[in-house]
N, C-alpha and C positions, 0 to 999 in steps of 0.2 A: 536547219542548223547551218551556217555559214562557216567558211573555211576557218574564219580569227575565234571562234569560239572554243573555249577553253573546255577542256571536259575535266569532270574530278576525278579526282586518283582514286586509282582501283587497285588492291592488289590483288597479284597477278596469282601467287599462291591459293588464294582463296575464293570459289566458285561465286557469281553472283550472288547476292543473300545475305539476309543476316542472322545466321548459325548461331552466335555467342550462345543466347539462352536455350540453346538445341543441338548440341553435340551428335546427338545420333540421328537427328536429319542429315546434318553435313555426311555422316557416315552413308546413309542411305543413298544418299544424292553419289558420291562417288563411286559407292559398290555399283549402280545403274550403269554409269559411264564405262567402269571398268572395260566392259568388250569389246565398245566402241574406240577406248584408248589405248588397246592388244593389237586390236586393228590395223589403227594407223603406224604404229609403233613397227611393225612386222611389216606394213607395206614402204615404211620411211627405209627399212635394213634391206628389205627384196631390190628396191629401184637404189640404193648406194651401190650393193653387190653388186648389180647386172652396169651399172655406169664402172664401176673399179675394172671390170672383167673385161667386159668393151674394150676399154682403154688401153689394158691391158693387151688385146689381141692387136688393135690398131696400131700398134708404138713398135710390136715384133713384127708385121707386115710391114714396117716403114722401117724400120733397120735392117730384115732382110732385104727389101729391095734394092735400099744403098748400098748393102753388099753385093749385090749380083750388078750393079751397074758400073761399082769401081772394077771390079772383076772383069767387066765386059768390055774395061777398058776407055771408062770416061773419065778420067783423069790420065790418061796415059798410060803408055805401055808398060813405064819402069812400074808407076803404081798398080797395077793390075799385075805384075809380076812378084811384086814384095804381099800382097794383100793376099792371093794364089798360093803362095808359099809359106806363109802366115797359118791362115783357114783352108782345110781342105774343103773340097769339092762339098762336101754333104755337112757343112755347117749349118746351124740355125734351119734345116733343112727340116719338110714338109709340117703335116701338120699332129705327127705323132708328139715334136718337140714344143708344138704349142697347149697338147694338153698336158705333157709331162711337168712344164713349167708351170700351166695352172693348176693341177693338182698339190705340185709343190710348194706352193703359193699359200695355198689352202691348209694344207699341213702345217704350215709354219706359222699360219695367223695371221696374214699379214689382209686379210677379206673381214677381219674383226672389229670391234668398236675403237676407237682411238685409243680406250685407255688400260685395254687388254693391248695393243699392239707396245705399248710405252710401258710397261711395267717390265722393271727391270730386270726381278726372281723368273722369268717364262724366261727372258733372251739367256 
């Protein structure tokens, strides 16, 4: 089959086949799939989580660093004075504040499907 070839429309709701005169085939055919589509489903929300979570530790590692560098006095001394006096010493500090933040994270829903996080009766 060549790249310009047209293919017929398929719809996407409906498994290959033709079910019309067989209602409880279709039914058949999907109860089979069912596990197989828990599966995937369960492994598409495990690999979102763990990519949200990541991102999540990597973005607090990179804003504490920029604070311990203005701190240390890379933009000058007046800013490492005002910033110093701002945040104490033990801001954004080790990595008790990174599980508290992901726990609370957690509790709040914000690791949920999009349209748990957007419903407005939860916020």
């Amino acid at each position: 089959m060549s790249a310009t070839t047209l293919r017929p429309k398929q719809d996407v709701n409906q498994p290959p086949g033709d079910f019309s005169q067989s209602p409880s085939l279709l039914s058949e055919v999907l109860q089979r799939r069912a596990p197989r589509n828990i599966r995937q489903h369960w492994l598409r929300d495990v690999c979102r989580t763990v990519v949200l979570v990541a991102s999540d530790v990597v973005v607090f590692a990179a804003v504490r660093q920029v604070l311990v560098a203005v701190r240390g006095g890379l933009l000058g001394d007046g800013v490492a004075g005002i910033v110093a006096s701002l945040f104490h010493q033990a801001f954004l500090g080790g990595w008790k504040f990174v599980v508290a933040l992901l726990l609370s994270m957690m509790v709040a829903g914000t690791y949920g499907t999009g349209d748990k996080r957007r419903d407005t009766g939860r916020v």
